[in-house]
C-alpha positions in Angstrom: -11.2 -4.3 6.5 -10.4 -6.8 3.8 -11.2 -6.4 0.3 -14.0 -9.0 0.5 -16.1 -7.1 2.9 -15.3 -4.3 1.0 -16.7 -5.7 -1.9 -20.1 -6.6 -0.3 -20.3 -3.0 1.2 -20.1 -1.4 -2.5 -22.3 -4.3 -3.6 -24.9 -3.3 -0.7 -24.6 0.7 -1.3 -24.7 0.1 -5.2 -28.5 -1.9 -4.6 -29.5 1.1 -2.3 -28.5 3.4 -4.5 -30.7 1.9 -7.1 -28.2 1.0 -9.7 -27.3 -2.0 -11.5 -23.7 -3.1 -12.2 -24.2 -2.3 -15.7 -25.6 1.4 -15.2 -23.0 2.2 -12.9 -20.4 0.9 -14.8 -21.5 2.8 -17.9 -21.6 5.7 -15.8 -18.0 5.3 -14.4 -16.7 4.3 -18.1 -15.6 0.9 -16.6 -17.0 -2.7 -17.6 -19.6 -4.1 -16.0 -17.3 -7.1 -15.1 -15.0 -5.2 -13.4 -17.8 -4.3 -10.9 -18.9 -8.2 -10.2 -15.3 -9.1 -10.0 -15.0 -6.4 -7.5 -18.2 -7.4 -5.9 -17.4 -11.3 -5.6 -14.0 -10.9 -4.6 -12.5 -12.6 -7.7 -10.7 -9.2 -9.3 -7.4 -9.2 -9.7 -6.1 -5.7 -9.6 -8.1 -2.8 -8.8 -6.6 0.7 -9.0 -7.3 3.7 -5.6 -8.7 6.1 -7.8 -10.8 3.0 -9.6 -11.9 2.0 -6.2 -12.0 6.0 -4.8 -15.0 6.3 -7.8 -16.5 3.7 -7.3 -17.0 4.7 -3.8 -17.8 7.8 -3.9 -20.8 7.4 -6.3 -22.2 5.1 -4.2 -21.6 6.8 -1.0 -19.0 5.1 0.4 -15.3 6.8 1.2 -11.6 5.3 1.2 -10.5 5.3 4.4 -6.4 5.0 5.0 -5.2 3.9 8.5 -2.9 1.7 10.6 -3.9 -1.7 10.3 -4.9 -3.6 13.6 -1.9 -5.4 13.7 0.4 -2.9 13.6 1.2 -1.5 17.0 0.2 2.2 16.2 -2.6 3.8 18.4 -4.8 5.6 16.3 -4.2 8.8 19.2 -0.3 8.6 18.3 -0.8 9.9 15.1 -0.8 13.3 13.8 -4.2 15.5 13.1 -5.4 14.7 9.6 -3.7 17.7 7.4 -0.8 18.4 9.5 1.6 16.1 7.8 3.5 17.2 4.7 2.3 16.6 1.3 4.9 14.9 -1.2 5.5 17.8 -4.1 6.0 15.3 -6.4 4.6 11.7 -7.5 6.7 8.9 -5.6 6.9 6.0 -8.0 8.5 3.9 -4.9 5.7 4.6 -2.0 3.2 3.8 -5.1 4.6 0.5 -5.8 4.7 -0.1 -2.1 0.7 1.3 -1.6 -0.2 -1.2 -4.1 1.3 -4.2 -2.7 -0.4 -3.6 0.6 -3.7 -3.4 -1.2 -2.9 -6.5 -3.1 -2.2 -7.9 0.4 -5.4 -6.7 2.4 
């Protein structure tokens, strides 16, 4: 999915939620223009756990997988929860999770 269609999915769950951008922004203790920027594919940055709110309060989830392109069958990898857990926060594979979201 890229982050335009995202951003008309949130807009669309948002409406049939019943909320404005401003009520749902106050709620989330964001601005208002980071929601229509959001919405109308013009923001900038946008942080996981800003998005991961967003979403959940208008019932919507982040989903991570491999992109299409990639090569890796969906089959080929392992049961969700069976992989390791980092102990620790990885400054590196954060950097690197960003700049594929600023690329999608």
């Amino acid at each position: 999915m890229e982050l335009p269609e995202a951003g008309t999915l949130i807009r669309e769950a948002r409406l049939r939620a019943g909320l404005t951008q401003q009520a749902l922004a106050e709620e989330l203790n964001m601005s208002r223009a980071t929601l229509s920027q959001l919405e109308n594919d013009v923001i900038a940055e946008l942080g996981v756990r800003k998005l991961a709110r967003i979403c959940e309060r208008v019932g919507l989830e982040v989903v991570i997988q491999p992109r299409r392109d990639a090569g890796i069958a969906p089959e080929a990898l392992p049961p969700v929860g069976t992989r390791p857990r980092p102990a620790r926060r990885d400054p590196e594979a954060e950097l690197e999770l960003k700049m594929a979201l600023s690329r999608a």
